[in-house]
C-alpha positions as CSV (number, residue, x, y, z in Angstrom):
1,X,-25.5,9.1,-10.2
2,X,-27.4,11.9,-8.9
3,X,-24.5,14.6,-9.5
4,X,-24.1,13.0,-13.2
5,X,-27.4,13.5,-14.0
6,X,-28.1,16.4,-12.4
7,X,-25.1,17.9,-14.4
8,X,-24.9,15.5,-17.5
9,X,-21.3,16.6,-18.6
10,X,-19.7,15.4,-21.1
11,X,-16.5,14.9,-18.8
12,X,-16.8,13.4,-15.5
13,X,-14.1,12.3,-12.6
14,X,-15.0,10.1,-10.1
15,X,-12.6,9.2,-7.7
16,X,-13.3,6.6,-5.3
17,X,-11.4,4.1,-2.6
18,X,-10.8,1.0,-3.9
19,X,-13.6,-1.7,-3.2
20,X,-16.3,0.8,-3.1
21,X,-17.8,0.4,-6.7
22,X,-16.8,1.8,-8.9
23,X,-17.4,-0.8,-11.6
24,X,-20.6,-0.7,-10.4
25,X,-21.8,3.0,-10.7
26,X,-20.2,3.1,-14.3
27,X,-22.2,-0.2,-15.4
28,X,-25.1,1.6,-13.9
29,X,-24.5,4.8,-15.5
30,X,-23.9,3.0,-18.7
31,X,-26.9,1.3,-18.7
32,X,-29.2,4.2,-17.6
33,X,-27.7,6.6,-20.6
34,X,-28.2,3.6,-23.2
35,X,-31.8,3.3,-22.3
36,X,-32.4,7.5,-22.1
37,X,-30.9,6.7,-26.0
38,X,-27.9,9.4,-25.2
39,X,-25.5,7.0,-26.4
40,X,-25.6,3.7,-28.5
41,X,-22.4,2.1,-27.8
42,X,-19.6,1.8,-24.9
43,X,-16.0,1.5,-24.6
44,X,-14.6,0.1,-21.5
45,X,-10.8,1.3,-21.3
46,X,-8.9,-0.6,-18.5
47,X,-5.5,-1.1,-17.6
48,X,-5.0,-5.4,-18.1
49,X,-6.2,-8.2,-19.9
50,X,-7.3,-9.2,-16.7
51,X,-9.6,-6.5,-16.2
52,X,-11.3,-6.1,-19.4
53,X,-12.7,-10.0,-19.3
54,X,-13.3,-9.0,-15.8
55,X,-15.4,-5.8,-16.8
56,X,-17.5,-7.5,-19.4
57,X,-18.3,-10.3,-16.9
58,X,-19.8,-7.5,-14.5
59,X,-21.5,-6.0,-17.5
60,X,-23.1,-9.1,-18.6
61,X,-24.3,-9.1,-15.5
62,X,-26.9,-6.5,-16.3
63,X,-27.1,-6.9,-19.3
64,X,-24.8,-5.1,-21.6
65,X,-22.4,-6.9,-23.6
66,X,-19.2,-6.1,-24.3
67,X,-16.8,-7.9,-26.7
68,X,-13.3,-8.4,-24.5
69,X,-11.4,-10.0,-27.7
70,X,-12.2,-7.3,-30.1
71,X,-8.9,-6.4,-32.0
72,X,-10.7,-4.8,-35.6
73,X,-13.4,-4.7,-38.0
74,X,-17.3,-4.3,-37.6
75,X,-18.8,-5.2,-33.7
76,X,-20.8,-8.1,-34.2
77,X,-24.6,-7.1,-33.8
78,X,-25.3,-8.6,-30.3
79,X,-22.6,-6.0,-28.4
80,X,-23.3,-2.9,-26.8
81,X,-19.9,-2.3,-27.0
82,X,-16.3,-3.3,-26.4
83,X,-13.2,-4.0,-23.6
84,X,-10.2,-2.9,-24.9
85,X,-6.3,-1.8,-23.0
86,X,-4.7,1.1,-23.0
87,X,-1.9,-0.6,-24.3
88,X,-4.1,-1.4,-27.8
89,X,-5.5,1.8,-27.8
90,X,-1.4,2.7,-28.0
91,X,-1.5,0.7,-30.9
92,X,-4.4,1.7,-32.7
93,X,-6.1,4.2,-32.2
94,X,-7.6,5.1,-35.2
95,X,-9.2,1.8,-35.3
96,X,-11.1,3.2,-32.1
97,X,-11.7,6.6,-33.6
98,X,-13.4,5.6,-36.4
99,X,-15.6,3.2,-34.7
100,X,-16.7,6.4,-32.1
101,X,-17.3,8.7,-34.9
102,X,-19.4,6.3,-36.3
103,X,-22.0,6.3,-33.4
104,X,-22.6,8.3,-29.9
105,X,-20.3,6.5,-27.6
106,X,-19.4,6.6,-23.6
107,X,-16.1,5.7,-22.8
108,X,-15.2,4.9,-19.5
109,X,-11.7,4.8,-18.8
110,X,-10.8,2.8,-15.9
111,X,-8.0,3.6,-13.6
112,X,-7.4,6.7,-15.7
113,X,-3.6,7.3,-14.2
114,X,-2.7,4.7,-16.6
115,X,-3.3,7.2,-19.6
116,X,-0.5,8.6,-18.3
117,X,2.1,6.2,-18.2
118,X,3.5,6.4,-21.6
119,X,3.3,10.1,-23.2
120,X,1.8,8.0,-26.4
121,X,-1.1,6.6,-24.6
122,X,-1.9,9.5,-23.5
123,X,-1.7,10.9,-26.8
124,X,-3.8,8.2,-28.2
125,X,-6.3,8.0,-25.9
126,X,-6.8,12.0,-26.8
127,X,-6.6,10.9,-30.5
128,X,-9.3,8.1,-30.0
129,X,-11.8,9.2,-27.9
130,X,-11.3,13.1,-28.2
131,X,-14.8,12.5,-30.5
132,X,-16.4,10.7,-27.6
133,X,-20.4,11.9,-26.7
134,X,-19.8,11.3,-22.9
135,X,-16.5,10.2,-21.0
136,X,-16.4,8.3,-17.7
137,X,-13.1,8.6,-15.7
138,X,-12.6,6.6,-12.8
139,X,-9.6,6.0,-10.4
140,X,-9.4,4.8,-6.9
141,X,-5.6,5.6,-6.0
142,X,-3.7,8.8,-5.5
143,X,-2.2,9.9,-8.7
144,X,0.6,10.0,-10.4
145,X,3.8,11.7,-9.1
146,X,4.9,12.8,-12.5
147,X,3.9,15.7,-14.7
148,X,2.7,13.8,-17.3
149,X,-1.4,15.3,-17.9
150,X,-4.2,12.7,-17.8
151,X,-6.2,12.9,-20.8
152,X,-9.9,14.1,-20.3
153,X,-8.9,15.8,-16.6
154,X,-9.5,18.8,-15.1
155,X,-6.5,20.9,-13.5
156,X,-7.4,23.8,-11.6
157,X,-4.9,26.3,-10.3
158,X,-4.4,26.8,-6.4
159,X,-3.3,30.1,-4.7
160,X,-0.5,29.0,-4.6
161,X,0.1,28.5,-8.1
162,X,0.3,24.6,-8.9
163,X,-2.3,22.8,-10.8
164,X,-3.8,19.7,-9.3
165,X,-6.8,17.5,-11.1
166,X,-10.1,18.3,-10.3
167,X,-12.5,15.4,-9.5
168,X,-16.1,15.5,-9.9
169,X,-17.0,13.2,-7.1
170,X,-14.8,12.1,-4.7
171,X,-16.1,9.0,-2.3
172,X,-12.7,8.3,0.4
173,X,-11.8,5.7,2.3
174,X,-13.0,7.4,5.0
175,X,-16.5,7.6,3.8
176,X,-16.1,3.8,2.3
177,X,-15.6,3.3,6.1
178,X,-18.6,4.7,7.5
179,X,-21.1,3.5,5.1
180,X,-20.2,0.3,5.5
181,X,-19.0,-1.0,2.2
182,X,-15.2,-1.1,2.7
183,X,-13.7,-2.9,5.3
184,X,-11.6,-1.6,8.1
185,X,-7.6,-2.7,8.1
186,X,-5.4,-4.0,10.9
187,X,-2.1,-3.6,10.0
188,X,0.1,-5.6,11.4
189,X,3.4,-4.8,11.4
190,X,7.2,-6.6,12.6
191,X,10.7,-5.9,13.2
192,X,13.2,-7.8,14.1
193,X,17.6,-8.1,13.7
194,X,19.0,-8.4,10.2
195,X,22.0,-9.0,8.8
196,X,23.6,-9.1,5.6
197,X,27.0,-8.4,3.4
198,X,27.3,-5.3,1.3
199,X,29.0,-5.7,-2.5
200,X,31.9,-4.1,-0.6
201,X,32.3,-7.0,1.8
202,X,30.7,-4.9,4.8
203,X,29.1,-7.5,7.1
204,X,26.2,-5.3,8.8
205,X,23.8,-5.5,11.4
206,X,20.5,-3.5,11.8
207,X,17.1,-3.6,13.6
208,X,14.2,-3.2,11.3
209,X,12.3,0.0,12.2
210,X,15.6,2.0,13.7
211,X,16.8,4.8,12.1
212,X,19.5,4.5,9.2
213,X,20.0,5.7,6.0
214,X,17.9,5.3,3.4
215,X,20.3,2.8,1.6
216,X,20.3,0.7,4.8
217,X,16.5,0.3,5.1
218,X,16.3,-0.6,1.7
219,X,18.9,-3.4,2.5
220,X,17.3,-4.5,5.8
221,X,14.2,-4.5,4.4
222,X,15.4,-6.7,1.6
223,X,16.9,-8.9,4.2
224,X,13.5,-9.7,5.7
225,X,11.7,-10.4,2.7
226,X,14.5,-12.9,1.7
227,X,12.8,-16.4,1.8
228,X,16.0,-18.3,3.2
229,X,16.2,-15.9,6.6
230,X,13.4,-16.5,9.8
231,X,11.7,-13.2,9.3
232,X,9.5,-14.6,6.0
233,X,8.4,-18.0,7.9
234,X,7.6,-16.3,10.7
235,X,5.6,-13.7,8.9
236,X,3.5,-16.0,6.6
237,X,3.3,-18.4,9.9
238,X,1.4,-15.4,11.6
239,X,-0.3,-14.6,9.3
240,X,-1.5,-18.2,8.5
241,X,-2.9,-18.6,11.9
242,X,-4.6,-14.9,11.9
243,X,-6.1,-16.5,8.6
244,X,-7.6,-19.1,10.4
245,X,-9.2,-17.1,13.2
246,X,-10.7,-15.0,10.1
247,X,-11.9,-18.2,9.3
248,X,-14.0,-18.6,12.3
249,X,-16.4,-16.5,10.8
250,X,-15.7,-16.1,7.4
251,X,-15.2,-19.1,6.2
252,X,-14.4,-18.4,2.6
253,X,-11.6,-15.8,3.7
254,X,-8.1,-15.6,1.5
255,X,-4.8,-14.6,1.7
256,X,-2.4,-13.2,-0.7
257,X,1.3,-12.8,-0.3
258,X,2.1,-10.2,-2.8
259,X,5.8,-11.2,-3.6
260,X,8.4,-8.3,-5.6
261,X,9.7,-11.0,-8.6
262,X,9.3,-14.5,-9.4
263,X,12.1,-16.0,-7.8
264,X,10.7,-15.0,-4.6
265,X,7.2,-16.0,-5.1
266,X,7.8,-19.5,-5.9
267,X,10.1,-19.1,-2.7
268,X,7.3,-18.0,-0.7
269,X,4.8,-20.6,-2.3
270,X,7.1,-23.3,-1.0
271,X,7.2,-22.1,2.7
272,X,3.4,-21.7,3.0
273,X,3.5,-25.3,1.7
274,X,5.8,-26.5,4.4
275,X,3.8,-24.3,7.0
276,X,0.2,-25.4,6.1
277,X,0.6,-28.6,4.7
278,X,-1.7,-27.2,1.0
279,X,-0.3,-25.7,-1.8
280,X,-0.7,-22.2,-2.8
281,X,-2.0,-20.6,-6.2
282,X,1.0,-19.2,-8.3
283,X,0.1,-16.2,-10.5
284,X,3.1,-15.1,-11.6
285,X,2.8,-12.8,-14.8
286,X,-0.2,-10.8,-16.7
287,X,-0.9,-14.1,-19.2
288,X,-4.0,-16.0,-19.7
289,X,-3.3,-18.6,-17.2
290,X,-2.8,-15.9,-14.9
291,X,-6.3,-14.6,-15.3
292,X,-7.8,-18.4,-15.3
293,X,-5.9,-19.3,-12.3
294,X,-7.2,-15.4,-10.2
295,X,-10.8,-16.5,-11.9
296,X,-10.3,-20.4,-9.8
297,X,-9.1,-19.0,-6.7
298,X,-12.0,-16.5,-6.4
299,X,-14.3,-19.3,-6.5
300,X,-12.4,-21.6,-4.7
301,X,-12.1,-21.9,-0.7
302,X,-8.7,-22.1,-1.0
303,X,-6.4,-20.5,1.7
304,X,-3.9,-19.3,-0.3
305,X,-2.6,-17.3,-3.4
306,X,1.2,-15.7,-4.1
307,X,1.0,-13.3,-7.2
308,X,3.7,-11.0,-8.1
309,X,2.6,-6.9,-8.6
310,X,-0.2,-7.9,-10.9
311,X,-2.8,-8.1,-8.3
312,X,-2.3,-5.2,-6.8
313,X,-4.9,-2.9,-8.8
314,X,-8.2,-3.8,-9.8
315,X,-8.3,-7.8,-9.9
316,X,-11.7,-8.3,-7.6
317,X,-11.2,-11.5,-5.0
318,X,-13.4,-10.1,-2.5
319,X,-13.1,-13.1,-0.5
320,X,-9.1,-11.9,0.1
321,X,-9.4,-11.0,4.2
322,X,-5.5,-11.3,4.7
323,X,-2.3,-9.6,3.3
324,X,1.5,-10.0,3.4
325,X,3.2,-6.7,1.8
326,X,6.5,-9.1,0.8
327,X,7.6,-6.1,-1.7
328,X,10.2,-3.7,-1.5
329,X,7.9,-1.2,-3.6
330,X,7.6,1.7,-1.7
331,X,5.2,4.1,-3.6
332,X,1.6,5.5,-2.1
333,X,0.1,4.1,-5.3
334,X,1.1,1.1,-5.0
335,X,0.4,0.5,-1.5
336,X,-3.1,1.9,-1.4
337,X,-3.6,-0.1,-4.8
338,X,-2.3,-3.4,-3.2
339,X,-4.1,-2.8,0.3
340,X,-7.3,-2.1,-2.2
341,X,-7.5,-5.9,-2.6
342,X,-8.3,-6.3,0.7
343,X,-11.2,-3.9,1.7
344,X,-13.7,-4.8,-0.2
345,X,-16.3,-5.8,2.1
346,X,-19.3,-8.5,1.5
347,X,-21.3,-8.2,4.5
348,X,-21.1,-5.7,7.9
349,X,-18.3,-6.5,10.4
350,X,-15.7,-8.0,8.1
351,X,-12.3,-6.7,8.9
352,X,-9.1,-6.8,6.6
353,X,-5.7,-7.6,8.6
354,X,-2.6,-6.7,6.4
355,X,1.0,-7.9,7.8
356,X,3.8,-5.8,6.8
357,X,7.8,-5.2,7.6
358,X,8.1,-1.8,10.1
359,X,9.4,0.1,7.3
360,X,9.2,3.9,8.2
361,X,7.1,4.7,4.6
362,X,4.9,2.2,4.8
363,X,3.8,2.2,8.3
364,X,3.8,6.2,7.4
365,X,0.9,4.7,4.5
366,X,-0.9,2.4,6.8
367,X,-1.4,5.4,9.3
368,X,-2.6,7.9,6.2
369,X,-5.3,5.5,4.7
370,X,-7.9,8.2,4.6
371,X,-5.7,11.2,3.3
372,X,-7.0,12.1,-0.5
373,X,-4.6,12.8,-3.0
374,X,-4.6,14.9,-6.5
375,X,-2.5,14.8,-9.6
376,X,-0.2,17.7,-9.2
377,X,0.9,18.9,-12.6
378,X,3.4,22.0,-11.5
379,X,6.3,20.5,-8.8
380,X,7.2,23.4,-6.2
381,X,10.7,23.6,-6.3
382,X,12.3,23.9,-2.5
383,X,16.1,23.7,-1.8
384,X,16.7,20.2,-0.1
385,X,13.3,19.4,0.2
386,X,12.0,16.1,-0.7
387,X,8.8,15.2,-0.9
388,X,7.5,12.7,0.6
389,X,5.2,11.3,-1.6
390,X,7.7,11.7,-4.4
391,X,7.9,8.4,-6.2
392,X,10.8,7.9,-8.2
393,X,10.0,7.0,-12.4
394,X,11.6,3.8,-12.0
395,X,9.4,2.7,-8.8
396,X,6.4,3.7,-11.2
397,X,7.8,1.5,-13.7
398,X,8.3,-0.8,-11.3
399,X,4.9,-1.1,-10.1
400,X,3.2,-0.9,-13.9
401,X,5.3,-3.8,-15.5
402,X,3.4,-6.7,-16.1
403,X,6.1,-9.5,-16.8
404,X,9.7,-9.8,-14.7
405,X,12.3,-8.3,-16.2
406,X,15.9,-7.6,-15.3
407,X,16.0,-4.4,-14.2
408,X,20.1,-4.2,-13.5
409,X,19.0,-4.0,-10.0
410,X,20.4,-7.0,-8.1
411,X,23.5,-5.6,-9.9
412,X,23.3,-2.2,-9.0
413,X,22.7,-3.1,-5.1
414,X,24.2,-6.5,-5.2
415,X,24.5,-7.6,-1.3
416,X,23.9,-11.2,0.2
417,X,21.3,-11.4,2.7
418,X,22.6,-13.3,5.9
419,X,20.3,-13.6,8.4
420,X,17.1,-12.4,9.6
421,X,14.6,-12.3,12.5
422,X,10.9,-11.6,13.0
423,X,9.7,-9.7,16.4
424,X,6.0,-8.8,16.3
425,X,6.0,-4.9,16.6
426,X,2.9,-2.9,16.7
427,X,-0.6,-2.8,15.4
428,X,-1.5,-0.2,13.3
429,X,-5.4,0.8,13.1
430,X,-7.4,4.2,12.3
431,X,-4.5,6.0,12.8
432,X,-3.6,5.1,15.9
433,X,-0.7,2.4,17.0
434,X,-1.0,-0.5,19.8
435,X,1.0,-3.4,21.5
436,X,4.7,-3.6,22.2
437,X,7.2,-5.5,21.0
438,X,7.4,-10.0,21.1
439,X,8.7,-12.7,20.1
440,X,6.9,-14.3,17.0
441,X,5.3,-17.5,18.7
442,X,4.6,-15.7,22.1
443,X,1.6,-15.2,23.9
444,X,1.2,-11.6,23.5
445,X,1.5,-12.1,19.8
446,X,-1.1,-15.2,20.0
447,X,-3.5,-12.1,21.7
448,X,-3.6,-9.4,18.7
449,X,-3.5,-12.9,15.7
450,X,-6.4,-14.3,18.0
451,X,-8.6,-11.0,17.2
452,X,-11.7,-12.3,15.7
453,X,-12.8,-11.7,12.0
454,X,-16.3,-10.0,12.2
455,X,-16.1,-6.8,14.4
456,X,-17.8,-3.3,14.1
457,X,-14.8,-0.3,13.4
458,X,-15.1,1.0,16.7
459,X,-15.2,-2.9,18.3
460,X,-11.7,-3.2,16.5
461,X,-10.6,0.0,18.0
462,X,-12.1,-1.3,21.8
463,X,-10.3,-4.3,21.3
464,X,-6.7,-3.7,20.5
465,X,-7.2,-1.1,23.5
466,X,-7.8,-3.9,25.8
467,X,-5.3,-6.1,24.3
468,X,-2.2,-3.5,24.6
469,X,-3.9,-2.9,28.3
470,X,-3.8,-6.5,29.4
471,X,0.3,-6.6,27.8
472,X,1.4,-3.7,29.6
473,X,0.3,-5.2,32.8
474,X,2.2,-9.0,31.7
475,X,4.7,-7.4,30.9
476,X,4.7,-5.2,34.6
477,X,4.8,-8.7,36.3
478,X,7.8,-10.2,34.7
479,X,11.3,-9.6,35.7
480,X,13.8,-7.5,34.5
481,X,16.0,-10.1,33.4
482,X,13.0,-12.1,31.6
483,X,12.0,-9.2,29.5
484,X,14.2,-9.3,26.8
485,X,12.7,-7.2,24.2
486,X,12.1,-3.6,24.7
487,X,8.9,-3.2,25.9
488,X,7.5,-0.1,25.6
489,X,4.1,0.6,24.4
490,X,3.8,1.4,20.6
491,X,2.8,5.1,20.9
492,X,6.5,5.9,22.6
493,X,8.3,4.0,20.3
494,X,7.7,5.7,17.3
495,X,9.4,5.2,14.2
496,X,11.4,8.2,13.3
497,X,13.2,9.0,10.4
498,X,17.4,9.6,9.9
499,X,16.4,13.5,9.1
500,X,14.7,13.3,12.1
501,X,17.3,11.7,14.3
502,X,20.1,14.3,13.1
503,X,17.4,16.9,14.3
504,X,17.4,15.6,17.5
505,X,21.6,14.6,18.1
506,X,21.9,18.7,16.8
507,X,19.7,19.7,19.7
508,X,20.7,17.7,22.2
509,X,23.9,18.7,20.9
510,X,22.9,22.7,21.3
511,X,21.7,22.4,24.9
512,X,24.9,20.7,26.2
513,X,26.6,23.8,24.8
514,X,24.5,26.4,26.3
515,X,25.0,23.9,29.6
516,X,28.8,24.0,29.1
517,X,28.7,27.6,29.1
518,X,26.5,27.3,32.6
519,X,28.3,25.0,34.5
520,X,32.0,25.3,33.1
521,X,32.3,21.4,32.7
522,X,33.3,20.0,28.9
523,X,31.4,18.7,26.9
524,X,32.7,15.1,27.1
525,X,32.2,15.0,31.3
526,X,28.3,16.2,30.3
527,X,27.3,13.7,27.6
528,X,29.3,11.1,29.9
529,X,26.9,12.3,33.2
530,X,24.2,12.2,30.5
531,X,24.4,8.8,29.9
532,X,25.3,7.5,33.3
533,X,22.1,8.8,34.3
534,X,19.8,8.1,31.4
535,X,21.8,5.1,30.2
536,X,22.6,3.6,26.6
537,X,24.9,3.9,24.7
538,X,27.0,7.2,22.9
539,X,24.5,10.2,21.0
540,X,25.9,8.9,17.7
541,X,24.2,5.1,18.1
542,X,21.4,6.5,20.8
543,X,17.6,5.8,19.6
544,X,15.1,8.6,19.1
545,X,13.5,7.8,22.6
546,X,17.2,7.7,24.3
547,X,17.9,10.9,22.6
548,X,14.7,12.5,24.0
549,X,15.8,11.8,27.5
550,X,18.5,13.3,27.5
551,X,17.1,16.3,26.0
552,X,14.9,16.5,28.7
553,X,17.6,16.1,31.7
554,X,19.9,18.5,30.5
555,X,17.0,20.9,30.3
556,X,16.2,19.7,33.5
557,X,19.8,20.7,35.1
558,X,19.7,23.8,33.7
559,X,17.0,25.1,35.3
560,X,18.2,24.1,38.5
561,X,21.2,26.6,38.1
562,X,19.4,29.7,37.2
């Protein structure tokens, strides 16, 4: 407020976390520039249905009204304004023009990387509000990955040549954190076995987490989430009883399982169901029984609501503690918009706990919380380099669409899932990674579920220490032939990626030559000795951490030579 008014542009870019008010300092704003008589009227752009009834309940709130069903004609004289979509600013904006033209207007364009989603909303949002006395852009995720300009943005040009949009004010997660008013996130991730049948009649078996090809973690992942399989009730089972802890002391606290398509979310509405013994709410499409039935379960104390994509940007159920990630989207957006519903915090010492597969790019996500992001306009072009926030048009599409169509997918990777297996793997928190691997159901799992609900940052962070502390030492105890997963704490099992692993096999690879050279042995006796001593299996099927070994003993023996 104080940089707006200080300034008093007629642009302004706020970006801010999700859950830290936004809706709030526009309202605010809105109302402070009606009563200094700078403008007469507002238009609230937002991206859903949902939202725009939602946004004229919080602006009746202090006392500005805005008409959410306005489709044409004169505003009826008791409105300060209206609640419109970008989708019916697509349609009409002239409608919308005419009305801005006719008195000084704010427009406040909510989630503004949805201008950009179509090149004709963006095109009418430039044709209807380009007359506009002030405009309010707000967004709380990182932008888009396309080139497509956001309407009403800055871009400024960097040394090294690429555009990127230009906030105003920018409040992070980071800053959420420390004031208080977002809530800090456990992630809690799990592995476990999968197996399923290719549309080539492969049968194949994979451990969640390992490093495989990008097609392969796309199919284990798939695998886990498939309802039939263990990982899913084990998962929602977990997270059930982590629920109920929250409970303790906050006893209002939700959870949502936010499911890819339909089919799976009345799957997943059915287990939770069989596991709780109470039904959960459906909201399965961006309709008007959608909206009621997110309206009812705010207000409700019910445990539990399954929605598919919809609620993952904007829809406010700050009473939501508890997340299952049960979607194979895979973009920063998305994730940072669907973790958004959880961090919203009502009171001091709430914490958000968020249960997800141990996929590489989203445990990469869970450990970047507090990086900021810009919209980069200009892509740098580099031979056989991805990047790694690139987010492929048809994951964007994927993650915009309201309703459930057929995509062609299923046909495009059609497998059959066969079966599945959940292993509690880590806890992810601030960046940093605790706890070692157990079976669902077993105690040390019970220990990192049984965290309670109402704890400072730094508590949470004192905690899990403890808790990864007190397994180590079990686990010490126990004999060999007892311990049965691999136990090793979470900060030396990290997840690493294919391009990573071929990094590794080609060094380990390099330093057996040099050694051949040394010690006049092949190469098959050395990689033979190699594994004798280090154990597991051949380079080609040896984890990151089994590679690493060996790295280091043949480095070892060669020093011993010279």
């Amino acid at each position: 407020m104080d940089r707006y008014i200080q300034t008093q542009p007629r642009d302004f870019l706020a970006v801010a976390t999700p859950g830290a008010g936004k809706t709030t300092f526009a309202l605010t704003l809105a109302s402070w520039l009606l009563h200094h008589h700078v403008v007469q009227q507002v238009t609230v752009v937002a991206p859903t249905e949902h939202l725009k009834k939602q946004w004229a309940e919080a602006a009746a709130r202090i006392g500005i009204k805005l008409d959410p069903e306005y489709s044409a004609g004169p505003l009826g004289r008791e409105y300060h304004g209206v609640a419109i979509t970008y989708a019916g600013v697509g349609v009409r904006p002239m409608l919308h023009r005419n009305r801005i033209e006719q008195r000084k207007t704010l427009v406040i364009l909510d989630e503004i990387h949805h201008a950009g989603d179509s090149k004709s909303w963006g095109e009418a949002c430039l044709e209807a509000f380009e007359p506009a006395t002030r405009r309010l852009a707000l967004t709380g995720t990182p932008f888009r990955s396309d080139t497509n300009p956001i309407p009403f943005v800055t871009y400024e040009e960097g040394n090294d040549g690429i555009r990127r949009s230009s906030a105003d004010y920018t409040y992070g997660y980071g800053n959420a954190l420390g004031d208080g008013v977002v809530r800090p996130v456990i992630f809690l991730s799990y592995s476990g076995n999968m197996r399923w049948r290719t549309k080539a009649g492969d049968e194949i078996a994979a451990r969640l987490g390992e490093p495989m090809t990008k097609d392969a973690v796309s199919q284990a992942w798939r695998t886990a989430l498939d309802p039939r399989g263990e990982w899913m009730p084990n998962v929602l089972r977990a997270a059930d009883q982590r629920l109920s802890e929250v409970r303790k002391s906050i006893p209002d606290a939700g959870a949502l399982v936010i499911a890819t398509d339909q089919e799976q979310a009345r799957a997943y509405a059915k287990l939770i169901r069989e596991i709780t013994g109470e039904g959960a709410t459906l909201v399965l499409s961006d309709d008007s029984g959608a909206s009621q039935r997110i309206d009812d379960f705010s207000h409700s104390q019910d445990r539990w609501m399954v929605a598919v994509r919809m609620v993952s940007e904007g829809v406010d159920v700050p009473r939501l503690a508890v997340g299952v990630y049960a979607t194979t989207i895979s973009t920063p957006l998305f994730f940072a918009q669907a973790v958004g519903r959880f961090v919203r915090s009502r009171k001091r010492g709430e914490t958000a706990s968020v249960f997800l597969p141990t996929v590489p790019n989203l445990l990469g996500f869970a450990n970047e919380m507090e990086v900021e992001r810009d919209h980069v306009l200009d892509k740098p072009k580099k031979d056989g380099e991805e990047d790694p926030y690139a987010e492929s048009e048809k994951e964007m599409d994927e993650a915009n669409k309201e309703q459930d169509e057929d995509t062609g997918e299923q046909e495009q990777f059609s497998f059959e899932a066969l079966e599945s297996e959940a292993v509690f793997d880590r806890v992810l928190y601030d960046g940093a990674e605790f706890g070692m691997q157990a079976h669902a159901g077993s105690e040390e799992e019970q220990d990192y579920l049984g965290i309670p609900g109402l704890l400072e940052p730094d508590q949470v962070q004192m905690l899990l220490q403890k808790r990864q502390a007190r397994q180590i030492a079990h686990s010490k105890k126990r004999p060999d032939e007892e311990a049965d997963l691999l136990e090793l704490p979470a900060e030396r099992r990290p997840v690493v990626t294919h391009k990573e692993l071929l990094e590794l096999r080609k060094q380990l690879n390099t330093l057996v030559g040099a050694y051949v050279h040394q010690s006049g042995k092949p190469h098959g006796v050395i990689h033979t000795e190699l594994r004798r001593v280090c154990g597991g299996p051949p380079s080609a099927e040896a984890t990151a951490g089994q590679l690493g070994e060996r790295i280091k003993k043949v480095r070892e023996w060669a020093t011993r030579m010279r």
